[in-house]
C-alpha positions in Angstrom: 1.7 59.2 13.1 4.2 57.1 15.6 3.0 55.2 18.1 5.2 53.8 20.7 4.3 50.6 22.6 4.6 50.0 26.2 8.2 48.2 27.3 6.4 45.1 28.0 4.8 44.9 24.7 7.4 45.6 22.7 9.9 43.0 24.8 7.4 40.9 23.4 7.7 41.4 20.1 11.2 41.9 20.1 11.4 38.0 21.7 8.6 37.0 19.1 10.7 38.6 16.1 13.6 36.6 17.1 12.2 33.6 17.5 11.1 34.2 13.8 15.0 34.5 12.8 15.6 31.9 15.0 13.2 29.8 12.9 14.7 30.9 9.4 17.9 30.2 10.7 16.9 26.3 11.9 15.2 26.0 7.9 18.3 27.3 6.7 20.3 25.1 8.9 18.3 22.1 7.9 18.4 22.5 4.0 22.2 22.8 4.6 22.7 20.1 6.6 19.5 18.0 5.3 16.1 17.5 7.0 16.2 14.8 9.6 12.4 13.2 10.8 11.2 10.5 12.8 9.0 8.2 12.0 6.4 5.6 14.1 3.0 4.5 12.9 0.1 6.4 14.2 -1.1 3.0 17.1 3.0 2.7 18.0 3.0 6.3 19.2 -1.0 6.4 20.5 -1.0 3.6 22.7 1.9 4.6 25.1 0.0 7.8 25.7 -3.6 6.5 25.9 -4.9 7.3 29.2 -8.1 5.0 29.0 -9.3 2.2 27.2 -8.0 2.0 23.5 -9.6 -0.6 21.3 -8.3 -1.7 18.2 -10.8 -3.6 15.8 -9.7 -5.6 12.7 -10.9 -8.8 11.3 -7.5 -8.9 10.1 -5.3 -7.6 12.8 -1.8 -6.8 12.0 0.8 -9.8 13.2 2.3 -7.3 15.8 -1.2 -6.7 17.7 -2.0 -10.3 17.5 1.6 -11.3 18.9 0.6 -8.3 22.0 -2.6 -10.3 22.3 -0.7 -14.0 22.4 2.0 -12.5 24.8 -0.9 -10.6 27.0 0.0 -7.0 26.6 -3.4 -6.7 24.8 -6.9 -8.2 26.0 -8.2 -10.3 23.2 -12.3 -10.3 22.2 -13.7 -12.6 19.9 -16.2 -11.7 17.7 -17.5 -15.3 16.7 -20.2 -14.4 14.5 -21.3 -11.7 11.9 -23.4 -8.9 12.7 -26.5 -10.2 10.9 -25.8 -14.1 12.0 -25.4 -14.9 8.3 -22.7 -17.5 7.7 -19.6 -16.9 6.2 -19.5 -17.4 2.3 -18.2 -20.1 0.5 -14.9 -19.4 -1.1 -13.5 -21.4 -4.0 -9.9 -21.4 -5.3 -9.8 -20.8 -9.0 -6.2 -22.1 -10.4 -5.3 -19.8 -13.6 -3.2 -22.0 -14.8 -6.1 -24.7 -15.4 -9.1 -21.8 -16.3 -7.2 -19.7 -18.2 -8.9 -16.4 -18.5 -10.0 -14.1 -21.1 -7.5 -11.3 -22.2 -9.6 -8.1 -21.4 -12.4 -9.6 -18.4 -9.8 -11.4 -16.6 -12.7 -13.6 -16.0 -12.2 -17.8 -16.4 -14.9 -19.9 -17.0 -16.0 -20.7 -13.8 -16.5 -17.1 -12.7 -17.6 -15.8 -15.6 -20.7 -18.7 -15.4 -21.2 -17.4 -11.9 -21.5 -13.7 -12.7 -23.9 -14.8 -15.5 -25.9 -17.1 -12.6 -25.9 -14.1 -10.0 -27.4 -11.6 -12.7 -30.0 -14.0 -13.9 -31.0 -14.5 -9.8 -31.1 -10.2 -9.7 -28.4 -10.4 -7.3 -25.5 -8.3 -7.1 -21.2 -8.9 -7.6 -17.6 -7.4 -7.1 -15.5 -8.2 -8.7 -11.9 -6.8 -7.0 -8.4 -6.1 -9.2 -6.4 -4.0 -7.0 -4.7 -2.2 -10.3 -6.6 1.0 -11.7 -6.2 2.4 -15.2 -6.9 0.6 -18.4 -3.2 -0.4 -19.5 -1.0 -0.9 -16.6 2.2 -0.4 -19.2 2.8 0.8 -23.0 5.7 0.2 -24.5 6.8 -0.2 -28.7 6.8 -3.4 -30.0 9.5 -2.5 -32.7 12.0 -1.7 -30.2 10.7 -2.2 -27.0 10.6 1.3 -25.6 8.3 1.7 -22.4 6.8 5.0 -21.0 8.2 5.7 -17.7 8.1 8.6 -15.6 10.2 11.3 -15.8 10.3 12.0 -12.5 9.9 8.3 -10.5 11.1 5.2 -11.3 8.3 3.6 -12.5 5.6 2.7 -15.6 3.1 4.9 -16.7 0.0 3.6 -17.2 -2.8 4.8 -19.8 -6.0 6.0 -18.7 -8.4 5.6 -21.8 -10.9 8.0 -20.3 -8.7 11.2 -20.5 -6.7 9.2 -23.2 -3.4 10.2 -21.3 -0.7 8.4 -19.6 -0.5 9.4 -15.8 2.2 8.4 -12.9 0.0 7.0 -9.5 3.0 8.6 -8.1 3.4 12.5 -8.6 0.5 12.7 -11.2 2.8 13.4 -14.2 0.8 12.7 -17.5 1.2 12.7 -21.1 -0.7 12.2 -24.3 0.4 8.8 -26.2 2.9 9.7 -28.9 2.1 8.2 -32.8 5.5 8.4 -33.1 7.8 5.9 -30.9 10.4 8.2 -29.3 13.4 5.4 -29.2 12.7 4.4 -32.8 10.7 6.7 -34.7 8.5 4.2 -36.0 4.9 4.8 -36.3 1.9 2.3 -35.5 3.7 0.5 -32.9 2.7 1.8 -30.0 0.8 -1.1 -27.5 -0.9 -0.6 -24.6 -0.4 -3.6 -22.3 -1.6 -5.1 -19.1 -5.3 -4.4 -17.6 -7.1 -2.3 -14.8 -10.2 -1.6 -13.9 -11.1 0.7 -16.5 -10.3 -2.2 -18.9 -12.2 -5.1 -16.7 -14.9 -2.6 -16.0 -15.5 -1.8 -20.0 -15.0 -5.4 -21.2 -17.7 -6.7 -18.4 -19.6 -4.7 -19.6 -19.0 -6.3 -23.5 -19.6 -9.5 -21.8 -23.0 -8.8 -20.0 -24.6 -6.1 -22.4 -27.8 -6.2 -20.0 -26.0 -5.9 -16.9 -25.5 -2.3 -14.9 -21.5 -1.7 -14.6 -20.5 0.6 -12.1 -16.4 1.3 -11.1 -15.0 2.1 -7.8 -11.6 3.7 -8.0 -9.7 7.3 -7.5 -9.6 7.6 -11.0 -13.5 8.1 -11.0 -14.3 8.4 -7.2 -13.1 11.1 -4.6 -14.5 12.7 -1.8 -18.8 12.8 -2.1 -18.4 11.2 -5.7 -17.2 7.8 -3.8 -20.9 8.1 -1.6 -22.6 8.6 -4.8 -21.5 5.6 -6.7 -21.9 3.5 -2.9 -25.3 4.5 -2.8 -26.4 3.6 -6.6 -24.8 0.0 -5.3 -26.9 0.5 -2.3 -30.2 1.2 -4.1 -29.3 -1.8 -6.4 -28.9 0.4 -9.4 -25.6 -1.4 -9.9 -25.6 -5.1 -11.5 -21.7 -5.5 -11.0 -19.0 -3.5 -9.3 -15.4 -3.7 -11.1 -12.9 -1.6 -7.9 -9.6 -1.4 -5.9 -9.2 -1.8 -2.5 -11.6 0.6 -1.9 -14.1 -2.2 -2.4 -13.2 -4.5 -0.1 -14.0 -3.0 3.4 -16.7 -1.3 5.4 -19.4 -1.9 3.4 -22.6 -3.8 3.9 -24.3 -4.7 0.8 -27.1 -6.9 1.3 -27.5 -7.4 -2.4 -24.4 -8.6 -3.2 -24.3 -12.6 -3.3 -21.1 -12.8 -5.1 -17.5 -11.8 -4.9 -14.3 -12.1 -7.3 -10.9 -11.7 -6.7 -9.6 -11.6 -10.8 -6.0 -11.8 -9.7 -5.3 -12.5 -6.1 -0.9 -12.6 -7.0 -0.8 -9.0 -7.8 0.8 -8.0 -4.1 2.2 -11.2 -3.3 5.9 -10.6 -5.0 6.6 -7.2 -3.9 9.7 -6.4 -2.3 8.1 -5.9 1.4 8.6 -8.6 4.0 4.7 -7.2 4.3 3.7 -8.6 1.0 1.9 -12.0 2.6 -0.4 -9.8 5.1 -1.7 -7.4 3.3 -2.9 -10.2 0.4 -4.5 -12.0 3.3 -5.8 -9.1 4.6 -7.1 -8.1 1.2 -8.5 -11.2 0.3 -10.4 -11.7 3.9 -11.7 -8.3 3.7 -13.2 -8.4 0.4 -14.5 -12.3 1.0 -16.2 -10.5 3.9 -18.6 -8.4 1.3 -20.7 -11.1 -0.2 -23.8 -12.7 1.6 -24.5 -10.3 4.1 -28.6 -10.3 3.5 -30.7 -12.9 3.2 -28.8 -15.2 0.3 -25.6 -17.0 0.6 -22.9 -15.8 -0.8 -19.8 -17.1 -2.7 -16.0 -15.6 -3.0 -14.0 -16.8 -6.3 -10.3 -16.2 -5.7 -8.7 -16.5 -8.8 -4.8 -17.3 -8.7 -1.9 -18.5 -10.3 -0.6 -19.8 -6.9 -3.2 -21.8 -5.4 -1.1 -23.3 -2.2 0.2 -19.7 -1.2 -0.7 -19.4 2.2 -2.4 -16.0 2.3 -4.9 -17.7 -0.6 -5.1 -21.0 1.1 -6.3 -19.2 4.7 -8.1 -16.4 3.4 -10.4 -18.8 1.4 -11.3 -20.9 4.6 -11.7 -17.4 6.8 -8.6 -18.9 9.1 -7.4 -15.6 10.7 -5.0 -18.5 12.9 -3.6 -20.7 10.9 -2.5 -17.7 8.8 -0.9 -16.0 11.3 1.5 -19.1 13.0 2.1 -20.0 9.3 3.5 -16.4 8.8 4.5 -15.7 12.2 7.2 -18.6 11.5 8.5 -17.6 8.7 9.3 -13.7 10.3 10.6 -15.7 12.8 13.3 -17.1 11.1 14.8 -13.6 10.0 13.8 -11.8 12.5 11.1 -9.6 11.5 8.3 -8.3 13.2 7.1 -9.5 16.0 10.2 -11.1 16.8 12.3 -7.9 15.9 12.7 -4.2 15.7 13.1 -2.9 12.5 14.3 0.8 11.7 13.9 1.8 8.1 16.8 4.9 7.4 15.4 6.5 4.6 17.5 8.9 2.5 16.4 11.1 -0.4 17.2 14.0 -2.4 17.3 15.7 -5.8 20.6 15.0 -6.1 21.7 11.0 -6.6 26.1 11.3 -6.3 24.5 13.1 -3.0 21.8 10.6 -1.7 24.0 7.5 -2.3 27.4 9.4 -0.7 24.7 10.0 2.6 23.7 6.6 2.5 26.9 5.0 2.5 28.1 7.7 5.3 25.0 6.6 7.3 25.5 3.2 7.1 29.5 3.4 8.3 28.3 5.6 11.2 25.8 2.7 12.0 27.8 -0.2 11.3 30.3 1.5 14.2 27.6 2.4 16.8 26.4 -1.7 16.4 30.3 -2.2 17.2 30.2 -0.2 20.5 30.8 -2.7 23.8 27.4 -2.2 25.0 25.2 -3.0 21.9 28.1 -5.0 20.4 26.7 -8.2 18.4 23.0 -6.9 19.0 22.0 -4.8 15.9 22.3 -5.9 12.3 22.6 -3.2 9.6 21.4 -3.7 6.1 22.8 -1.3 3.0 23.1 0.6 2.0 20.7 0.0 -1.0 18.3 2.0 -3.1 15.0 1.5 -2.5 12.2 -0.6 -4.4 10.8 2.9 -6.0 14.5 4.1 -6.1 13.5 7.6 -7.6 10.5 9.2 -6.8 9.1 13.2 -7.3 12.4 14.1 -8.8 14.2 12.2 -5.7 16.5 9.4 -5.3 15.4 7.2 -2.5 18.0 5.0 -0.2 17.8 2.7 2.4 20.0 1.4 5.7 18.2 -1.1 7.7 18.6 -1.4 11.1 17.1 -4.9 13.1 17.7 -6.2 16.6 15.7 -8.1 18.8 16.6 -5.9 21.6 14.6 -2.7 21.1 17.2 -0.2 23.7 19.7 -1.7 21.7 18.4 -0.5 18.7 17.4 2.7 19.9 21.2 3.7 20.7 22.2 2.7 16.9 19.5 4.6 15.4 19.9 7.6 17.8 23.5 8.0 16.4 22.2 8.8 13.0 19.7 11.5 13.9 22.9 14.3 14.3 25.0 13.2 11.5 27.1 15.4 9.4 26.1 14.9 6.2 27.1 16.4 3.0 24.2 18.2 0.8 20.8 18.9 0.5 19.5 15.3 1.5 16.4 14.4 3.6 16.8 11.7 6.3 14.0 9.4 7.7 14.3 7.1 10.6 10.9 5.2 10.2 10.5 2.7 13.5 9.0 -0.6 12.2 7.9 0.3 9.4 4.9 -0.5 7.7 6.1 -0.3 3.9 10.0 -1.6 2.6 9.0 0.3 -0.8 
C-alpha cells in the first residue's frame, strides 16, 4: 500500500529531513574542526534575565556577590542571629604541629578528650575530613612505584570496602596487585594517606561503645544519604566521620560538637579559589554544632594556625575574611577586581591539544594588541592544566584577565571561530569558578 501525503505535509517533512542533514553536517563539522562551548556560572547568566526579585542566600557568600552588595548592585539583608536564637559555638584552633595526632583517627589530644566528653554527656559529633577512601595513595616502598590512573593524571586511592583502587575522576578501578608492577617485588605494597573510611573505622577502634556512622558518595547516594541523615536525626548515630556533605543544611539538634581533622587539605591547591572555599568549608561545618538546647564547640585542627580562612572562620568573621581576601585578589587582579576567561582545551590527542593551545594563545595575544583593546587584556599560557589529563583527555589552559569586561569580551570573542587543527574541544569558561 502507498500512501501519498498532502503537498503541505510533505514540504514539511522534506524541510524537517533536511534540517536533520543539516544537523549531521554541523556534528560532522564540529568533530572536524573541534567543539567550541561557552561557559558562565549558572547566577552570572540568571540574574541578567530575572524579571522579579532574585535572592541569593549564603552565610558564606561568594567575594563577587559581596563586592555587588559593597558597590550597591545588590540589596544587602542581615541575618544577625540563628534561627533558634542559640549562640554561635565556640571554636578553638588546634596547632598540629604542637598536638600531633594519631596516625589512623587523625585525632590530637585535645579533640580526642572532647569526643570522649560529648559521648559520656549522650551528645552527638562530626567530625569533617573532606578526603573519602581509606588510603588516599599506594605506592611500593622498594622502588617507589605509585598507582595512578590510566586515564587522568592523578592517584588512585584504595577503597578497603570493595578492596579495589578507584579514580574520583572517571571511576576506573583495579584490584591491588601482590606483585609490584615497576619492580616485581612482592610484600611491598603500602597503602598511604587516610579518608574517611580509615578515620571512620579507627574511631570506631578508639570508642568501642560509640555508634559510627559515615557520610560520603562512597556509601551514600540518592535516598541512601536520607537514610543515614535520619539515623543521625533519630540519634542512632554517636559520631559522624563525612565530606563536605556534612557541613551544610543540616539541623542537628543533638550534635554539641564539631571537628575539622585537617582544615589545610584545600588550602594549597592551584585555584586562586583555594582561600574561599576553606572559609567557606570551615564556616559552614562550624555552623552544625549547638543548634538545640547545649552549646556547642568547633575544633579546627591545622597545621597553619594564622592562615586567614582558619583565623576568620574560627571567630564566625564573614568581614574581616573578606577585606583580608578581597586585598589580596586585588593585587593581581582577580575577581572582583577583574574578568577572568578560563580557555580550556582538551582532546584525546596531546601533539594536538598543546599545538591548539599554543595557536589559541597567538591568536589572543594579537586580538589584546589591536588599537582598541590595546594594553587592556592580559593573556596567560599557554599551560596544561592542574589535572593535565583527564578521561583519556589532555587538558590546556589560555587565561584571559582585564579589568575592562567589553575589552575582554572582544579578545575572547576572537577565539570562538578559530581554525584549529584536529579533533580538540574548546571551552571559553567566563570567570570561572575552578583553575583545576
Amino acid at each position: 500500500m502507498v500512501a501519498a501525503a498532502p503537498r503541505r505535509r510533505a514540504d514539511r517533512g522534506r524541510r524537517a529531513l533536511g534540517g536533520v542533514r543539516a544537523a549531521r553536517r554541523a556534528r560532522r563539522d564540529r568533530r572536524r574542526r573541534g567543539a567550541r562551548r561557552l561557559v558562565q556560572a549558572g547566577r552570572g547568566r540568571a540574574l541578567p534575565r530575572a524579571r522579579s526579585v532574585c535572592v541569593l542566600g549564603s552565610a558564606t557568600p561568594s567575594l563577587e556577590s559581596a563586592a555587588h552588595a559593597e558597590r550597591g548592585a545588590y540589596r544587602k539583608l542581615m541575618l544577625t542571629r540563628r534561627p533558634t536564637a542559640r549562640p554561635m559555638p565556640d571554636v578553638a584552633i588546634i596547632d598540629l604541629r604542637t598536638f600531633v595526632p594519631d596516625g589512623d583517627a587523625m585525632l590530637s589530644a585535645p579533640l580526642r578528650a572532647a569526643i570522649g566528653e560529648t559521648l559520656a554527656a549522650g551528645d552527638q559529633t562530626i567530625l569533617f575530613l573532606n578526603r573519602r577512601g581509606f588510603a588516599t595513595f599506594v605506592l611500593c616502598r622498594a622502588c617507589g612505584h605509585a598507582f595512578r590512573c590510566l586515564h587522568c593524571s592523578v592517584s588512585l586511592t584504595y577503597h578497603r570496602h570493595s578492596d579495589r583502587l578507584a579514580c574520583h575522576y572517571c571511576g576506573f578501578t583495579q584490584r591491588v596487585p601482590e606483585v609490584c608492577p615497576g619492580c616485581s617485588a612482592t610484600g611491598t605494597i603500602e597503602r598511604k594517606g587516610l579518608g574517611t573510611e580509615k578515620v571512620a573505622d579507627a574511631v570506631a577502634t578508639a570508642f568501642p561503645a560509640a555508634r559510627v556512622a559515615r557520610l560520603d558518595r562512597d556509601v551514600a547516594s540518592g535516598a541512601k544519604i536520607e537514610a543515614v541523615l535520619a539515623r543521625v536525626a533519630r540519634r542512632e548515630v554517636d559520631v559522624l566521620v563525612g565530606t563536605q556533605m556534612v557541613t551544610k543544611g543540616h539541623d542537628f539538634p543533638g550534635v554539641t560538637l564539631v571537628g575539622v581533622l585537617c582544615a589545610d587539605t584545600g588550602l594549597d591547591l592551584p585555584d586562586f579559589r583555594a582561600s574561599e572555599r576553606t572559609f567557606q568549608l570551615l564556616a559552614q561545618v562550624a555552623g552544625r554544632a549547638g543548634r538545640g538546647d547545649r552549646p556547642g564547640r568547633v575544633m579546627i585542627q591545622t597545621y597553619r594556625p594564622r592562615s586567614p580562612a582558619v583565623v576568620a572562620a574560627a571567630a564566625h568573621d564573614y568581614a574581616s575574611f573578606f577585606a583580608a581576601e578581597s586585598a589580596a585578589r586585588a593585587e593581581l587582579g582577580y575577581p572582583p577586581h577583574g574578568r577572568l576567561v578560563a580557555v580550556r582545551i582538551d582532546g584525546a590527542d596531546a601533539h594536538e591539544v598543546a599545538g591548539a593551545a599554543q595557536r589559541l594563545a597567538e591568536l589572543a595575544r594579537t586580538a589584546a594588541a589591536r588599537p582598541e583593546v590595546a594594553g587592556r587584556v592580559e593573556v596567560r599560557g599557554p599551560v596544561p592544566a592542574p589535572l593535565e589529563r583527564l578521561r583519556n583527555r589532555t587538558r590546556w589552559q589560555v587565561w584571559l584577565r582585564s579589568a575592562d569586561r567589553h575589552a575582554l569580551r572582544r579578545v575572547a570573542r576572537s577565539l570562538v571561530t578559530a581554525d584549529l587543527v584536529g579533533a580538540v574541544r574548546v571551552g571559553l569558561d567566563v570567570d570561572p569558578m575552578s583553575a583545576m
